[in-house]
C-alpha positions as CSV (number, residue, x, y, z in Angstrom):
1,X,8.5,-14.6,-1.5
2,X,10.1,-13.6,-4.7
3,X,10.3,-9.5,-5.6
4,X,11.0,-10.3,-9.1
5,X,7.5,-12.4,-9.2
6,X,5.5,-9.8,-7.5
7,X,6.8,-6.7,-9.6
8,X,4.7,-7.3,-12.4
9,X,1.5,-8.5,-11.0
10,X,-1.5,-6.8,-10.3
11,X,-5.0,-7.8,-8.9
12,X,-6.0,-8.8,-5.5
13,X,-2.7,-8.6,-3.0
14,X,-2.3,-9.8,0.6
15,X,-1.4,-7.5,3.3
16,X,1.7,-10.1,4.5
17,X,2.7,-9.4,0.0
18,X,2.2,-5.6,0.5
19,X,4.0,-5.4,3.5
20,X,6.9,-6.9,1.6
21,X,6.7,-5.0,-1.2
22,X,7.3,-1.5,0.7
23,X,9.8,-2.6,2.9
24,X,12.2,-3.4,-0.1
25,X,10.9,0.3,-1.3
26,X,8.6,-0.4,-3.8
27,X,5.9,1.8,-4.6
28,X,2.2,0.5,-4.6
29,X,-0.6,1.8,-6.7
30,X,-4.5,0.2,-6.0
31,X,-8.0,0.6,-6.1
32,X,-10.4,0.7,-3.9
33,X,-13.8,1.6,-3.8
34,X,-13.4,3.1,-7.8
35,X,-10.4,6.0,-6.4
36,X,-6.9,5.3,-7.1
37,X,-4.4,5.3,-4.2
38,X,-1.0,4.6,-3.9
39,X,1.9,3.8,-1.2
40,X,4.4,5.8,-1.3
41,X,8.2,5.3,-0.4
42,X,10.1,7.9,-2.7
43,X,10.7,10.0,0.5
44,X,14.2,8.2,1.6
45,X,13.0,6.0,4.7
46,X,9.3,7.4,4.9
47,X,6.1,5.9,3.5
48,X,3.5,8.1,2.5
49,X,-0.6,7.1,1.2
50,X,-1.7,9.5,-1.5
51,X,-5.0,9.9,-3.1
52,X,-3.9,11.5,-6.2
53,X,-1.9,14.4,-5.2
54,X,-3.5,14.0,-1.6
55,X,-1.8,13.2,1.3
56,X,-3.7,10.9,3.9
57,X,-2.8,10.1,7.0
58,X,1.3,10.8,8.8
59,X,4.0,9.4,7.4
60,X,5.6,6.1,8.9
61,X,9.0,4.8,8.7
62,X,8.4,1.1,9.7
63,X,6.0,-1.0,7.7
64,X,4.0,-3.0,9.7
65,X,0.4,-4.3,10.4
66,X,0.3,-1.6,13.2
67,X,1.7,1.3,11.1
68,X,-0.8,0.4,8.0
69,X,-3.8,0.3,10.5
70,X,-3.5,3.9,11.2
71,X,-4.1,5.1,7.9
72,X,-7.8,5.3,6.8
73,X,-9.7,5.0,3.5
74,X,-13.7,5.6,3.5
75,X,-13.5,4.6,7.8
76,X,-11.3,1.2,7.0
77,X,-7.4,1.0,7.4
78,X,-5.4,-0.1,4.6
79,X,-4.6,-3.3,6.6
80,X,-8.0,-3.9,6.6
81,X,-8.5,-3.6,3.3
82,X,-5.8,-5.7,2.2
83,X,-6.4,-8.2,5.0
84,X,-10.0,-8.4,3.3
85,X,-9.0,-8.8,-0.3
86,X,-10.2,-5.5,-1.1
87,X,-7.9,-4.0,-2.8
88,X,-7.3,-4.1,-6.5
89,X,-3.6,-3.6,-7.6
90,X,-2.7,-1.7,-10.5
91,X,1.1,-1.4,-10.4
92,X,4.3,-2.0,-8.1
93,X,7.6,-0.1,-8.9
């Protein structure tokens, strides 16, 4: 996998991509289910999901399957929802 690639894509992404992404602390911003929702990883080691200025869920420090299947959206975890294609990127940085 190539970070340079992935940086300026957007649309459908895998959970194995996504996993990627935030562990070389990039920042991921997607859809789902018309609300925008990002992954946070501005706070040193931590990750954080937002809805808007919202915080959902505990932070994690280890990105994982595990880790991302704790945190809920609308009743389905976000490993779920990127497991299922579900999720529409809007912007990695």
């Amino acid at each position: 996998m190539n970070l340079e690639d992935i940086e300026h894509s957007t649309g459908i992404m895998n959970l194995e991509t996504l996993i990627f992404c935030l562990t070389w602390g990039r920042e991921v911003q997607f859809d789902y289910l018309g609300k925008e929702y990002f992954l946070d990883s501005a706070h040193g080691d931590k990750h954080v999901l937002w809805k808007e200025t919202t915080q959902i869920g505990e932070e994690f420090t280890d990105v994982t399957e595990e880790n991302l299947s704790k945190l809920y959206i609308e009743g389905k975890s976000v490993a779920d929802i990127f497991k299922d294609g579900e999720a529409l990127v809007t912007l990695i940085y």
